[in-house]
N, C-alpha and C positions, 0 to 999 in steps of 0.2 A: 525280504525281511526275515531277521532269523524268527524262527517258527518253533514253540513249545505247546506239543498236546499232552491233553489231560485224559489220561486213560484208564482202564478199570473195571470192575465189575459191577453190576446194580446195586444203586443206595448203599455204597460206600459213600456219597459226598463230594460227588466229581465237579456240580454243578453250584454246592456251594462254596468251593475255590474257587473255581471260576470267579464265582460272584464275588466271593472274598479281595479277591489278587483286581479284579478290575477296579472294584467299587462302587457297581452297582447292580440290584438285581435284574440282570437280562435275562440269566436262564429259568426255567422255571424249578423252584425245588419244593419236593413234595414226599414225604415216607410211603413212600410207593417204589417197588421195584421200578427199572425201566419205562422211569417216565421222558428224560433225555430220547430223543431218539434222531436227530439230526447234530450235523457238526455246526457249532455258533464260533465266530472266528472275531476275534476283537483287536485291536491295536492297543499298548500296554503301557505302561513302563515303571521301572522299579528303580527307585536311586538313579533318576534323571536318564536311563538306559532303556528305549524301546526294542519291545519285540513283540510278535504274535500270538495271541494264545486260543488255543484251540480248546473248547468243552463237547467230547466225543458221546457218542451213545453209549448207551452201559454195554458191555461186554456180557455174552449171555452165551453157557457153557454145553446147550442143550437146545436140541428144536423144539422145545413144547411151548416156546412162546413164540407166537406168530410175527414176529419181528424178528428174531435174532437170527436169520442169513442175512437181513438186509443191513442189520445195526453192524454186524460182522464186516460187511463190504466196506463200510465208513470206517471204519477202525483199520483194515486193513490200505485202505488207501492214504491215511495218514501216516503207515509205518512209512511210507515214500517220500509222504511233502515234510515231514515232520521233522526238526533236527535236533529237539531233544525233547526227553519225554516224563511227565510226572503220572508216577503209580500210585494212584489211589488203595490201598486198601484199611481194610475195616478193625481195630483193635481189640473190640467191643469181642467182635465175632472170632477173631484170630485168622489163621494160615490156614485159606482154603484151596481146593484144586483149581478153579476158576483161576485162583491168583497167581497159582504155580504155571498156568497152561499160557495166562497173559503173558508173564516173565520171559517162557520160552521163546515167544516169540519175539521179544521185546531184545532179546540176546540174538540175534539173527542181524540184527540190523546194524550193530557196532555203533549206537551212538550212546551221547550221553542220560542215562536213567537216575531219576531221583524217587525215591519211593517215599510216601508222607501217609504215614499212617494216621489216617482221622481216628478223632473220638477219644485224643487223649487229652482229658477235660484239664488237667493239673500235673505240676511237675511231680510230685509221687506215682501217677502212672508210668513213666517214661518207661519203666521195665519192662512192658508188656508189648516194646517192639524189638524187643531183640529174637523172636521167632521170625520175624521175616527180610534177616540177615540171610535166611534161607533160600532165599530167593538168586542168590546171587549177585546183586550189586551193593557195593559200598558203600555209598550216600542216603543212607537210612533217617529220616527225621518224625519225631510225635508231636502234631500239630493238633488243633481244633479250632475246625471252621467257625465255631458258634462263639467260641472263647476269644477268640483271632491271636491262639497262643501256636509259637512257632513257624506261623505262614512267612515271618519276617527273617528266620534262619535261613530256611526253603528258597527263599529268592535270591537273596545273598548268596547262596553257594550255586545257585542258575546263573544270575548274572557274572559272578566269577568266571565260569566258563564260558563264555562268548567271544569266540575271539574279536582281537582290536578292528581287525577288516569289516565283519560282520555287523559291528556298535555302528561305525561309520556309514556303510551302509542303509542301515535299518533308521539313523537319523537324516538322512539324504530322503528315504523312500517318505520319514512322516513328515520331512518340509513340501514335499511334492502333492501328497493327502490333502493337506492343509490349503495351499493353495487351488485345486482343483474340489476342494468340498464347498468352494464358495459358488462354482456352477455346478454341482454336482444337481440330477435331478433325481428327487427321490419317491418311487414308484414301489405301493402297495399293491400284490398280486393280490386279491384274495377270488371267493366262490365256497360256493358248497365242495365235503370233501369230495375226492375221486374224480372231481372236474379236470385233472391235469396243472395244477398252479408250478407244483416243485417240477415238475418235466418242460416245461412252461423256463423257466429260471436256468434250468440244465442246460435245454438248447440255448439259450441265450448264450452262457455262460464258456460254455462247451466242456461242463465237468460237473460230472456228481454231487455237486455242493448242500442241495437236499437232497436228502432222504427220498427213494422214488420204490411205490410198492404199488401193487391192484388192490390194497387194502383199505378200505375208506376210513379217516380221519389216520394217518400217519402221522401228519406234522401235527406237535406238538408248539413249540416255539415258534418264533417270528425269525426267521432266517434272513439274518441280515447281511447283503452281500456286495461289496463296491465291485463295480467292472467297467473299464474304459476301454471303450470299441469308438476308435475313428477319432481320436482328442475330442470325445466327448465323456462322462462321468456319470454313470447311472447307480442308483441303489438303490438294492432291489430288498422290498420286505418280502418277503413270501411266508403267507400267514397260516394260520390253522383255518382249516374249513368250517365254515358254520353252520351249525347243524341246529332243526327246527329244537327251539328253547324247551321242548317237552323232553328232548332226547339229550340235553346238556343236564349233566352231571357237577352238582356241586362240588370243588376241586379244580383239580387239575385242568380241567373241561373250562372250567367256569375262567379260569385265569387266561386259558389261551383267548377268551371270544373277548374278556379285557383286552390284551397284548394285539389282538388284530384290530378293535374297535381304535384303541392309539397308534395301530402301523395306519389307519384311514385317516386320522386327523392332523398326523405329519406329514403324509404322502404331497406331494405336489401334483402326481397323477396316478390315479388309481386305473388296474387293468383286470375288468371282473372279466375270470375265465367260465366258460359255459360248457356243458358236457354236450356237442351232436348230438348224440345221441338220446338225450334227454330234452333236449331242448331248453327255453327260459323256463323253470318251474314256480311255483308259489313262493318258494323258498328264496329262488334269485330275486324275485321280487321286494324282498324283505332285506336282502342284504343289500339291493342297490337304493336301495329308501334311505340305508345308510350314509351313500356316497351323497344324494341328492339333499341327505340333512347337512351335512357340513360342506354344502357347496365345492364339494371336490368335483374336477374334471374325470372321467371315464371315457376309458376302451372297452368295447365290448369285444372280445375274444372267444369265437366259438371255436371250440380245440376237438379232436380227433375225428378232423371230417375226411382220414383215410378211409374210416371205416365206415361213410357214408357210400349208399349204391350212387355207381360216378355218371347220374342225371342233372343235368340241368336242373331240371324243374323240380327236384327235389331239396337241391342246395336255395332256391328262391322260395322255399316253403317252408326253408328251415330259419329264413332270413327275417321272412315277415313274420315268419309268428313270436320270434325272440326280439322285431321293434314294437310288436303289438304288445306283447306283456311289458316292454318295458317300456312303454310312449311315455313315460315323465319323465325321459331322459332322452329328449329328441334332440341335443347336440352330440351326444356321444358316438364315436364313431365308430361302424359294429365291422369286424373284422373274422373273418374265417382265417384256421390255422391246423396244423398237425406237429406238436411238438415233436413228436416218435418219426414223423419222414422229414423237421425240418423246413414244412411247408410255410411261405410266408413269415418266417420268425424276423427276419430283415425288415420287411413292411412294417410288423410291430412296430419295431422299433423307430423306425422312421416316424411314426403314426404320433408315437410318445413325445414326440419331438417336435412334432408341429404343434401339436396341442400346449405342450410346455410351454412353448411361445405365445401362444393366442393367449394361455392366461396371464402372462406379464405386459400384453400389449397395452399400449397406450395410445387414446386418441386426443383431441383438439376437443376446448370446450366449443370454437366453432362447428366441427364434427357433430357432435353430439347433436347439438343443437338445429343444426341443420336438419339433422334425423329426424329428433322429436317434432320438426314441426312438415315434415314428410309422411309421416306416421298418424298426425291429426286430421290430414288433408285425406287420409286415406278412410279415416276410419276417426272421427270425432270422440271425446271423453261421452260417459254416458253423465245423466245432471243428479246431484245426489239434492237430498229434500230439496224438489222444484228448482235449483239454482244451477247452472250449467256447471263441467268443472274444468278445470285449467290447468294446465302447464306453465308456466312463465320459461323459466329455464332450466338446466341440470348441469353438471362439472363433476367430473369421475374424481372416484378420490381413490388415496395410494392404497398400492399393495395389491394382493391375489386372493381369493376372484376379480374381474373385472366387475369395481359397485361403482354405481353410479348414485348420486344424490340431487332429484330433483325436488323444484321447489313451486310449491301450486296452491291452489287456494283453500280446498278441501282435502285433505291427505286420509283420513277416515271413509271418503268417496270412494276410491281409488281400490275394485273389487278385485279379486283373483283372474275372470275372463278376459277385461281391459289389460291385468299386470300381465298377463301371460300372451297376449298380444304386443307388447309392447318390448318386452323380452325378444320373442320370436324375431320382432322386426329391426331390434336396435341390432343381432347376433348377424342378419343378412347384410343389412347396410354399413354398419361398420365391423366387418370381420373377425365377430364373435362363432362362428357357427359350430364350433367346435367345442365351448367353456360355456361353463353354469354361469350366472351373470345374477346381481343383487342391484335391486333397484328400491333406493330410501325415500319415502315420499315425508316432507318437509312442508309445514305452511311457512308461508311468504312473511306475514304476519308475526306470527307469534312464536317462530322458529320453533316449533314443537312438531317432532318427527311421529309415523304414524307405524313405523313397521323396519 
C-alpha cells in the first residue's frame, strides 16, 4: 500500500496530523518535546483514495536526550518503507537546523516531500511560510492541526500524486484487510516496562516496528500492528509498561496506562511478558488482576531466559514461583522465551491460537449438564441458612468468555470456594483449561440473578 510518513522534529505537531488526517486520537499528543517515540501505522483515505500513514518519533538533532539514536533508527528506516513524506515543521518557531539537517536527508531519497507548516492559525499568517521554501522542495503549505485549516489542501495535492497503479493497489490490499479483520485475532502485549514486550512484537514481526531500547518505560503509545503469518491474522497492541501508580506521572504517563487499560479490554488474548530475571513481581501482580477483572484469557511469557544460568532446576524455580504469585490465573498458560535469540516465539504463537479458540468454544447444553451433575457427585453444594443448595441446570450463553448461566434455588448461597471449584472442574471436563470462564448464578423461581 502506498505509504506516507509524518516526519520532523519535537512538538512541531507531527502527532496531531496524524490524528487530524485519520480522525481519531490514536497518537498521544502532549506539549512536551519528544513524547512520540514509536512509529503508529494506520490505514487512511482521503477523497475515497487509501494509503498508509505513518506518525514517526520526533527527530531529535543532539544525544542529550536519551532516546534520540533510537527515535533516529525509526526515522531512518522509514526513509526505505516510505514513498512519500510530510515535513512537519514549526511557524511559530520558524527555520531551524534540525529542520535543515531533516531536509537533507529527506533529499537523498528522491521521493515525493510535502512540507505543512503547523501553527498557522489564519489566513493572514500564511507569510510566515515562505522561509521554509528554504529547505528546498516546492510543495510548501500553512496548516493548523487545531484549526483543521489547510490539512484539506495537504492531502489533495498527496493524493494527486499517487500513481493510478498504486490507488488500485492500495484498494485491493484494504478489500483484503477487511475481509481478514473479521478473523483477525487481536492480542494485547502488555507488563511492566523493561520486561521485553516491543522485542517481544519485533521477533514476531521480524522488523523493528517498535521502538526497542534497555531504557525502561520507552513505549509511549499502543503500537498497533497487523501481521499474517500462516493465513492466519494477528494484531498486536503492544502497550506502554506499567509502572507502580506512585511512579506514574499525571500526563503523558497517565494517558498511556489509559491507552494499555483499553488495548486489555479489546484484546481477545492478552500475552503478559515477564522479566527472568526478575521473576513475577508485586507489580505483575497487579497488572494481571487487570486481565483476570475483564475476564480476558492470558499467556504468560517469561522473556529473556538466555540470560538465565542453562540449569534445569533453575528454569523449574523460575516457573513455580511466577504460577505461585500468579495462582488466580491457573488457566493461563506460562510460557518461557528469549525474544533476542528467537527462542520459542513460534510456540507463542501457536499458544495464542489455541487459546483464541477455547475462548469461542462452544458446548451442548447436554455437555454442560452432564458436567454439573459430575461435579456434585463429587463434591455436593454446601446448604446455605440450614436448606441444602441446588443446581437444577445451566445453558452457556453467546459470546467470549465462555459464561455459563445456571439456574438453582439459592443464587446468594453460592460462595467463592464452591464457584471456584466449579470453574476449575467445568474448564477440565469440558475443555476450558485454557480461558477464564463466568458462571451466572440465577434462581429458578424468581429469575433474579445473584452475580
Amino acid at each position: 500500500m502506498y505509504r506516507v510518513a509524518i516526519v520532523g522534529r519535537p512538538n512541531v505537531g507531527k502527532s496531531s496530523l496524524f490524528n487530524r488526517i485519520i480522525g481519531q486520537k490514536k497518537a498521544i499528543v502532549e506539549d512536551i518535546p519528544g513524547i512520540t517515540r514509536d512509529r503508529l501505522i494506520q490505514t487512511t483515505e482521503w477523497r475515497n483514495i487509501p494509503f498508509e500513514l505513518v506518525d514517526t518519533g520526533g527527530y531529535i538533532e543532539t544525544d542529550d536526550d536519551k532516546f534520540a539514536p533510537f527515535i533516529r533508527k525509526q526515522i531512518e528506516k522509514e526513509m526505505e518503507d516510505a514513498d512519500a513524506f510530510i515535513l512537519v515543521v514549526d511557524s511559530k518557531t520558524g527555520l531551524t537546523e534540525a529542520d535543515k539537517d531533516i531536509a537533507r536527508i529527506l533529499h537523498k531519497t528522491e521521493k515525493p516531500v510535502y512540507i505543512a507548516v503547523n501553527k498557522v492559525d489564519n489566513p493572514s499568517q500564511e507569510d510566515t511560510i515562505y522561509e521554509f521554501y528554504e529547505l528546498g522542495f516546492d510543495k510548501v503549505f500553512p496548516v493548523s492541526t487545531i484549526q483543521k485549516y489547510g490539512v484539506a489542501d495537504l492531502l489533495d495535492e498527496v493524493i494527486e500524486n499517487i500513481p493510478d497503479y498504486e490507488i488500485q493497489a492500495s484498494k485491493e490490499e484494504v478489500k483484503e484487510q477487511e475481509i481478514y479483520k473479521k478473523d483477525e485475532i487481536k492480542v494485547a502485549i502488555i507488563g511492566k516496562p523493561n520486561a521485553g514486550k516491543s522485542s517481544i512484537l519485533n521477533a514476531i514481526t521480524g522488523e523493528e516496528r517498535a521502538l526497542v531500547s534497555n531504557i525502561p518505560g520507552t513505549t509511549r503509545d499502543v503500537v498497533d500492528t497487523m501481521v499474517k503469518i500462516e493465513n492466519k491474522t494477528y494484531r498486536f497492541l503492544d502497550t506502554a509498561g506499567l509502572r507502580k501508580k506512585s511512579k506514574v506521572d499525571y500526563g503523558v504517563e497517565f494517558f498511556s496506562v489509559g491507552r494499555t487499560l483499553d488495548a486489555i479490554k479489546k484484546a481477545d488474548v492478552v500475552v503478559h511478558v515477564i522479566d527472568a530475571e526478575q521473576g513475577a513481581t508485586e507489580q505483575d501482580q497487579k497488572i494481571a488482576h487487570l486481565s483476570q477483572k475483564y475476564y480476558k484469557p492470558v499467556v504468560i511469557v517469561i522473556n529473556k531466559i538466555d540470560r538465565l544460568p542453562k540449569r534445569k532446576e533453575v528454569l523449574n524455580s523460575l516457573l513455580k514461583q511466577v504460577k505461585e504469585k500468579l495462582y488466580f490465573l491457573p488457566y493461563a498458560p506460562v510460557l518461557t522465551v528469549s525474544a533476542k535469540k528467537h527462542i520459542n516465539i513460534d510456540k507463542l504463537l501457536k499458544t495464542v491460537e489455541e487459546v483464541y479458540k477455547q475462548v469461542w468454544k462452544r458446548v451442548s447444553t447436554g455437555q454442560l449438564n452432564k458436567a454439573l451433575q459430575q461435579l456434585q457427585s463429587l463434591q455436593a453444594p454446601p446448604s446455605y441458612q440450614g436448606k441444602p443448595l441446588k443446581i437444577y441446570y445451566g445453558t452457556q450463553l453467546e459470546g467470549k468468555p465462555p459464561a455459563f448461566l445456571l439456574f438453582v434455588n439459592y443464587p446468594q448461597g453460592f460462595k467463592e470456594n464452591y464457584v471456584k471449584f466449579l470453574e476449575n472442574g467445568l474448564r477440565k471436563l469440558l475443555g476450558y483449561d485454557k480461558s477464564p470462564m463466568k458462571l451466572i448464578f440465577r434462581d429458578r423461581h424468581t429469575n433474579q440473578p445473584s452475580r
